[in-house]
C-alpha positions in Angstrom: 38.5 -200.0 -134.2 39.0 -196.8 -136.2 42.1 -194.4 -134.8 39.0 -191.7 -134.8 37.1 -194.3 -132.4 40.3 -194.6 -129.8 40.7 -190.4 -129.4 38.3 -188.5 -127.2 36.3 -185.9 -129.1 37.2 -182.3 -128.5 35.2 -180.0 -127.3 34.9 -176.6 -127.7 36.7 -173.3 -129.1 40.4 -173.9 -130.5 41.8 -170.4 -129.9 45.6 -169.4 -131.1 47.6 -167.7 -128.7 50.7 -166.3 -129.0 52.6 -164.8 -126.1 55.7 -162.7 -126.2 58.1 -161.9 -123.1 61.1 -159.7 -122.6 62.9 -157.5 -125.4 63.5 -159.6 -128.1 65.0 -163.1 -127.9 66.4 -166.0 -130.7 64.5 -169.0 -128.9 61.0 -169.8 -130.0 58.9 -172.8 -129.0 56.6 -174.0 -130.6 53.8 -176.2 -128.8 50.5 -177.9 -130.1 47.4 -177.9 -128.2 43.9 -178.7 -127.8 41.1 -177.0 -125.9 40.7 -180.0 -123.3 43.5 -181.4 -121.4 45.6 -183.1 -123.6 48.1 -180.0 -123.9 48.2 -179.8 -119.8 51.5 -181.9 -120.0 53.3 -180.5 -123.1 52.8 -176.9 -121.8 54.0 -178.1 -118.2 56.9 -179.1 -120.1 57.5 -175.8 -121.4 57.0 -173.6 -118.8 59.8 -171.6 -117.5 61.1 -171.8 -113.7 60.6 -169.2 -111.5 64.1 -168.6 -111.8 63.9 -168.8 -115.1 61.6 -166.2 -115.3 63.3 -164.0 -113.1 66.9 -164.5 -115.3 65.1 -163.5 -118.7 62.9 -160.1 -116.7 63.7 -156.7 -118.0 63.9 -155.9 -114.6 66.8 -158.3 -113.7 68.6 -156.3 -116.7 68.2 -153.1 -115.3 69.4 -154.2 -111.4 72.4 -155.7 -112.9 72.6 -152.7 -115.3 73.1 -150.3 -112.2 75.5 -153.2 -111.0 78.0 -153.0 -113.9 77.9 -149.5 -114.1 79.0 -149.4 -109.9 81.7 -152.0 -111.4 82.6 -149.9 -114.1 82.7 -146.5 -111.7 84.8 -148.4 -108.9 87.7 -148.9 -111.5 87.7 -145.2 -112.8 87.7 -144.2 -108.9 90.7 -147.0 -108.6 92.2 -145.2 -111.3 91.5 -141.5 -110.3 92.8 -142.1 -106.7 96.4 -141.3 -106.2 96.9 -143.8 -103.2 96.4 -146.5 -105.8 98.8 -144.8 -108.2 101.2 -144.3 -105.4 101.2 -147.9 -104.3 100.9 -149.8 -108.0 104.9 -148.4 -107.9 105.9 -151.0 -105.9 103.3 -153.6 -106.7 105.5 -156.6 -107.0 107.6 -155.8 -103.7 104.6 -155.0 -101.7 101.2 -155.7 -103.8 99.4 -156.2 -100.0 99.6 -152.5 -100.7 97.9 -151.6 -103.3 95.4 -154.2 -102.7 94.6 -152.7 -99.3 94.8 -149.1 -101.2 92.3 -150.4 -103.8 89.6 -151.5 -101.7 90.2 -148.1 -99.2 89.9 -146.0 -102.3 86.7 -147.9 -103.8 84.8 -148.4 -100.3 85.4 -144.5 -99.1 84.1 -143.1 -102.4 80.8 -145.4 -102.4 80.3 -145.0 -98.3 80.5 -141.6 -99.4 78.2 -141.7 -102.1 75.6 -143.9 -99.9 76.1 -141.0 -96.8 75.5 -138.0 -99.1 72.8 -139.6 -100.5 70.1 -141.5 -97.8 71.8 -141.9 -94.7 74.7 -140.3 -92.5 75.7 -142.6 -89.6 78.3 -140.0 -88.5 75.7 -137.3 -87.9 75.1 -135.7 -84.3 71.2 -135.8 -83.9 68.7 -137.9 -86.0 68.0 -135.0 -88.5 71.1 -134.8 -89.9 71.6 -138.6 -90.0 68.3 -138.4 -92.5 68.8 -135.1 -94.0 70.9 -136.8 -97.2 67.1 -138.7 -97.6 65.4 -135.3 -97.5 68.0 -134.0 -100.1 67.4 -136.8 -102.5 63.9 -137.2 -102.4 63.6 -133.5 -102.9 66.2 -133.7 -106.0 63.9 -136.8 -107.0 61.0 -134.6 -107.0 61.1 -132.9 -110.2 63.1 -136.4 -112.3 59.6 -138.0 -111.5 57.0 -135.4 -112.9 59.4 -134.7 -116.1 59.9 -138.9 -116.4 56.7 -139.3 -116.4 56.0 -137.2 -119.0 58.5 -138.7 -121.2 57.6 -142.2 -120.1 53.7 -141.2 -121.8 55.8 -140.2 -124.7 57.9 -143.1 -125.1 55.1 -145.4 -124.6 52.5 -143.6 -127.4 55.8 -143.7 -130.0 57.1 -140.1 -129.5 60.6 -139.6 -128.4 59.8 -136.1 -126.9 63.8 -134.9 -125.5 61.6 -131.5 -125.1 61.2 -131.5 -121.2 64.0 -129.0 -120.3 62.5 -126.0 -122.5 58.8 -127.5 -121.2 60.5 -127.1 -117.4 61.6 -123.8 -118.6 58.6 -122.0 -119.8 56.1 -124.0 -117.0 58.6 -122.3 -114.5 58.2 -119.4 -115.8 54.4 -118.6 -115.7 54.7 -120.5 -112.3 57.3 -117.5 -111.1 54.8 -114.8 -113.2 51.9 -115.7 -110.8 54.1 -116.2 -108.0 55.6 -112.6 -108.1 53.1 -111.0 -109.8 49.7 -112.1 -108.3 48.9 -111.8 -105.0 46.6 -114.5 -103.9 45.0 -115.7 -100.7 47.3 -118.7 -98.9 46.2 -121.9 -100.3 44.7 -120.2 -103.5 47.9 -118.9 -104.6 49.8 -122.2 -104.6 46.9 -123.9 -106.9 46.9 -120.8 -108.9 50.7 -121.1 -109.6 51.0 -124.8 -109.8 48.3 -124.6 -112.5 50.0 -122.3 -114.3 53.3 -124.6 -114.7 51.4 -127.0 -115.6 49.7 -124.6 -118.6 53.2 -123.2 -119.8 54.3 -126.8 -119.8 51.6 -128.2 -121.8 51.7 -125.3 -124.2 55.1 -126.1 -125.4 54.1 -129.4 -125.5 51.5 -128.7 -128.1 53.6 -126.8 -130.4 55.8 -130.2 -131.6 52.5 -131.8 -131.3 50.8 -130.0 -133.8 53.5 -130.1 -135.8 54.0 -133.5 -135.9 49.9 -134.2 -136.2 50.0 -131.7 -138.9 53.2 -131.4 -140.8 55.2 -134.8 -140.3 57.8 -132.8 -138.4 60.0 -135.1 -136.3 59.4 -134.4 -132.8 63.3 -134.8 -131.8 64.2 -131.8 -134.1 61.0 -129.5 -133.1 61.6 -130.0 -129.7 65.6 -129.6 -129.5 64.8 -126.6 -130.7 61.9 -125.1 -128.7 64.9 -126.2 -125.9 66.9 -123.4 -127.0 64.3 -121.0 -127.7 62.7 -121.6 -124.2 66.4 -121.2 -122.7 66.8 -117.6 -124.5 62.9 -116.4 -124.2 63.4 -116.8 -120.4 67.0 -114.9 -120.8 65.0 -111.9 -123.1 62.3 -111.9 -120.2 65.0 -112.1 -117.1 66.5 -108.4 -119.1 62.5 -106.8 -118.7 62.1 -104.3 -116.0 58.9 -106.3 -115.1 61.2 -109.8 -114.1 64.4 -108.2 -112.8 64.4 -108.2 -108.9 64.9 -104.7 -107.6 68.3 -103.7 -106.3 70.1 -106.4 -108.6 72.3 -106.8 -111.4 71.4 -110.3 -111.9 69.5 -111.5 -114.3 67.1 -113.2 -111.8 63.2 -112.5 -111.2 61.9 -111.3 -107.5 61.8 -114.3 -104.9 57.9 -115.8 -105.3 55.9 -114.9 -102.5 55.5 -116.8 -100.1 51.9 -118.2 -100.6 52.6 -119.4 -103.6 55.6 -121.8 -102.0 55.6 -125.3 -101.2 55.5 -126.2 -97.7 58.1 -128.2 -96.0 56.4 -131.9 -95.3 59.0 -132.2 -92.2 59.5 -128.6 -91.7 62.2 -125.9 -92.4 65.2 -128.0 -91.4 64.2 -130.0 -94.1 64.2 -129.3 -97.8 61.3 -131.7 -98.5 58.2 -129.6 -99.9 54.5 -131.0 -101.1 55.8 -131.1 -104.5 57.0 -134.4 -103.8 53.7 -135.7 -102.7 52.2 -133.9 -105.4 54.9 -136.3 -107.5 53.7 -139.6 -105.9 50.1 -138.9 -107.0 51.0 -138.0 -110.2 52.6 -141.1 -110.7 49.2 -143.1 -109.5 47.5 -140.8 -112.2 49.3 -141.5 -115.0 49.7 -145.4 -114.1 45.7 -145.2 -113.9 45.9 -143.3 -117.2 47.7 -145.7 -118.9 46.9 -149.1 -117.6 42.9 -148.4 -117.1 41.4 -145.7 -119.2 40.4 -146.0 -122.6 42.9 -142.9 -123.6 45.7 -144.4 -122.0 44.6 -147.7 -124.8 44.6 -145.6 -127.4 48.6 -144.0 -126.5 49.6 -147.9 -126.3 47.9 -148.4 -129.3 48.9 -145.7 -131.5 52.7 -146.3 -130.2 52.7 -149.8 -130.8 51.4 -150.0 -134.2 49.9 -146.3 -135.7 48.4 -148.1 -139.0 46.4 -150.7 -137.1 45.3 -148.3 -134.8 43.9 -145.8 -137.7 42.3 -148.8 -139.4 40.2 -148.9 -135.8 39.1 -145.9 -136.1 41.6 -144.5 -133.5 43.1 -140.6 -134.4 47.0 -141.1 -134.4 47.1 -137.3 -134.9 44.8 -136.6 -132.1 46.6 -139.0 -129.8 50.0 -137.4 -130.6 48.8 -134.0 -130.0 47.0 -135.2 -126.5 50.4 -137.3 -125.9 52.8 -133.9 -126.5 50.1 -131.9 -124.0 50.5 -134.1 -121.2 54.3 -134.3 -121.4 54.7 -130.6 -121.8 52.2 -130.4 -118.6 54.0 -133.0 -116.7 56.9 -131.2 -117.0 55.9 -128.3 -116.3 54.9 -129.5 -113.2 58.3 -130.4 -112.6 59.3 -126.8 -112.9 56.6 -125.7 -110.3 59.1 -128.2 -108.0 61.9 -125.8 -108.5 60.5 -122.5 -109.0 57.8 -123.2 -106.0 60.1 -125.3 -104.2 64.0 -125.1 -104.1 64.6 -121.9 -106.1 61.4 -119.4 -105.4 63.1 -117.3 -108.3 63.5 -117.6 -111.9 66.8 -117.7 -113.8 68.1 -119.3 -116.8 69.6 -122.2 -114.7 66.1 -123.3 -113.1 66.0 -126.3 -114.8 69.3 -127.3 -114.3 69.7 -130.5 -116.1 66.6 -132.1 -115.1 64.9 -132.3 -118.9 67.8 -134.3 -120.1 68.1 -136.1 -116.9 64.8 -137.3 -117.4 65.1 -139.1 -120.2 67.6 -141.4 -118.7 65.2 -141.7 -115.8 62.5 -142.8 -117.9 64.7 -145.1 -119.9 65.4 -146.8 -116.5 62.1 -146.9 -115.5 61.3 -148.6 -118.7 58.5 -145.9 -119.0 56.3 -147.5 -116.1 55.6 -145.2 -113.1 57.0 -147.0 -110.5 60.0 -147.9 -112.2 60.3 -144.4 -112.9 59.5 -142.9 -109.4 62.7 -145.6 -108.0 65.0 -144.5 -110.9 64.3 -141.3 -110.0 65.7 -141.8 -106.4 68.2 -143.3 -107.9 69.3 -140.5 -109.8 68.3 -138.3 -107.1 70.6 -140.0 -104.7 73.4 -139.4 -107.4 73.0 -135.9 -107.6 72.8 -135.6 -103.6 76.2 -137.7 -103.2 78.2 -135.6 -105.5 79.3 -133.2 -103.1 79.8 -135.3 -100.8 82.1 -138.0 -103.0 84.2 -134.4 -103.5 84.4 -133.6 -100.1 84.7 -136.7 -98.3 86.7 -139.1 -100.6 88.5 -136.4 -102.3 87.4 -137.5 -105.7 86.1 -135.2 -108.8 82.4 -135.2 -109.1 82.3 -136.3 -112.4 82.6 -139.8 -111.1 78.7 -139.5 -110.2 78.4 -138.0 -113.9 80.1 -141.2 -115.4 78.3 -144.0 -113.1 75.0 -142.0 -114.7 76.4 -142.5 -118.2 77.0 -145.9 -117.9 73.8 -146.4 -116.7 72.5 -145.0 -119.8 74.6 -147.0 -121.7 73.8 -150.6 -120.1 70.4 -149.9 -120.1 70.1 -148.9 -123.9 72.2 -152.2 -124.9 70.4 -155.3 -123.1 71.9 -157.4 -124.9 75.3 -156.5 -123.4 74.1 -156.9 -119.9 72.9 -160.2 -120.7 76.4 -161.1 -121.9 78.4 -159.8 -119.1 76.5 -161.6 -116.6 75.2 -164.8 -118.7 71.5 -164.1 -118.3 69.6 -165.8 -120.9 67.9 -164.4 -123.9 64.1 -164.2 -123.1 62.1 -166.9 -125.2 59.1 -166.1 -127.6 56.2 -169.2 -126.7 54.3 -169.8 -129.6 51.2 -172.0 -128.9 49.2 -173.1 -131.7 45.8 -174.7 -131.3 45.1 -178.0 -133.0 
């Protein structure tokens, strides 16, 4: 009998499939299948474990990310405290010492840091105990509209670092209304959170344009619309129209009141609707991405712009929609401030929340979720600070450093993977018969 005789026939469509995972591995397996179930077994074989799974996820970099960078801040607060300075004198008489001093120095500074950011035990009533919460979620507020925005960018191919002059200018029609218009209660507030989001997508369209029509880079356009943002809102702060009567400083009049956030848990509290505003903004752009057709077309254009054109996709109409939606995103972040924290304008209303942002979205690998968490992460941060100075007697720039190494494990994966021995994520290639 004839080999062909012995071997089932096959049955239907042979299909090739080829499935990537993680960022970018060495390992590639290579498996040979039918349609029926002959290749049951072989891929069985090949299959990752759970745990597996779980050592070669993006995610698992990230966690242990944040985890070296805690490492990494613990010795510069060993080395920053004097206690540990004092004691390393007489390490080899005593080392008990500095051992003791080491672990005082290391555990005050991060009990300090986990206090001035979600929870005080030592607090008198229940408020205070959760008012470091209400502080971070509030900081967290703005990180998550702006990271979003960026995260669009990231995703569609466009590294748009443009968010702090987008804060800027959607902060500043949001104070023009504010002060300048007066509204019914209710009407007001929509008025002037629509016009962040305007000034914010308008300086998003500018690199846009640019970059649909004239190749510009969107790094260099949008560095500098930064600066020019930063001194337009200086040259408008020196008007009659936005200097606040009765001062010297170059600060607009306080927005009315109507056109505020409320408190969610009332005044004691610092937590306005912006953040819920935030939260739904983050179900909108995950729907945006993950189930519309424009949200296709972004992941398209971003993950390869000359197949997308040869399917009849506009890569200069999807980087002009892209730069729009960041700019409005972020300006959105500005109504936060200017309609939330700080009802007036000044130079310093965005703080560093542009630049923040990008870190945040970086974290967040772009995704919304992962980008509303980093953002309480890097909320929390900016609530502890004062209390890692007060409390533990250390600088604040320890808060500023953990945040930079963040950045820094979370650009070079393959670095966390060799710290902690994860291993590199395989590429299955399965190749029908």
């Amino acid at each position: 009998m004839s080999d062909d005789k012995k071997k089932p026939a096959k049955s239907g469509a042979d299909v090739d499939t080829i499935a990537a995972s993680g960022d970018g591995g060495d390992d590639v397996t290579t498996a040979v299948t039918g349609s029926d179930g002959e290749g049951q077994e072989s891929r069985s074989d090949e299959a990752r474990s759970v745990m597996r799974q779980i050592a070669e996820s993006s995610t698992l970099v990230v966690i242990m990310a944040i985890v070296a960078s805690l490492i990494l801040g613990g010795l510069l607060i060993v080395l920053a405290s004097e206690e540990v300075r004092s004691a390393a004198g007489y390490f080899f008489s005593r080392p008990g010492d500095m051992l003791s001093a080491v672990w005082t120095s290391v555990s005050s500074a991060y009990s300090a840091m986990w206090e001035g950011a979600f929870f005080n035990a030592g607090a008198d009533d229940f408020s205070g105990k959760i008012s470091p919460l209400m502080q971070t979620l509030t900081m967290a507020t703005p990180l998550i509209l702006a990271g979003l925005g960026l995260g669009i960018g990231f995703r569609a191919g466009l590294f748009n670092i443009g968010a702090q002059g987008q804060i800027l200018i959607g902060a500043t029609l949001g104070a023009m209304v504010g002060f300048m218009w007066h509204l019914p209660v209710g009407l007001h507030l929509l008025v002037a959170v629509i016009g962040t989001a305007i000034g914010g997508a308008i300086w998003g369209f500018i690199p846009g344009i640019l970059k649909a029509r004239t190749g510009a880079h969107e790094v260099i356009t949008t560095i500098m619309l930064n600066y020019i943002a930063l001194n337009l809102v200086a040259y408008l702060l020196s008007l009659d129209a936005f200097q606040r009567p009765g001062s010297d400083n170059p600060q607009s009049p306080i927005v009315d009141s109507s056109a505020q956030y409320p408190a969610i848990f009332g005044s004691q509290f610092p937590l306005h609707l912006g953040f819920i505003l935030a939260l739904a903004t983050a179900w909108g752009v995950w729907w945006l991405m993950e189930r519309s057709t424009l949200g296709f077309q972004f992941r398209a254009v971003g993950a390869n712009p000359a197949a997308s054109r040869t399917a009849g996709m506009s890569v200069a109409k999807s980087t002009v929609l892209v730069m729009v939606i960041a700019g409005g995103l972020a300006g959105l972040a500005g109504s936060a401030q200017i309609l939330g924290t700080q009802p007036s304008l000044s130079t310093g209303i965005a703080a560093s929340f542009g630049f923040d942002a990008i870190t945040v979205a970086l974290l967040g690998r772009s995704r919304p979720l992962g980008i509303v968490f980093a953002a309480v992460l890097f909320g929390g941060l900016k609530a502890a600070g004062p209390a890692l100075q007060v409390q533990a007697g250390l600088p604040i720039d320890i808060v500023l450093v953990v945040q930079s190494l963040i950045v820094l494990f979370i650009a070079a994966p393959p670095l966390v993977r060799f710290l902690f021995r994860l291993p590199s994520p395989k590429v299955v290639k399965e190749v029908a018969v």
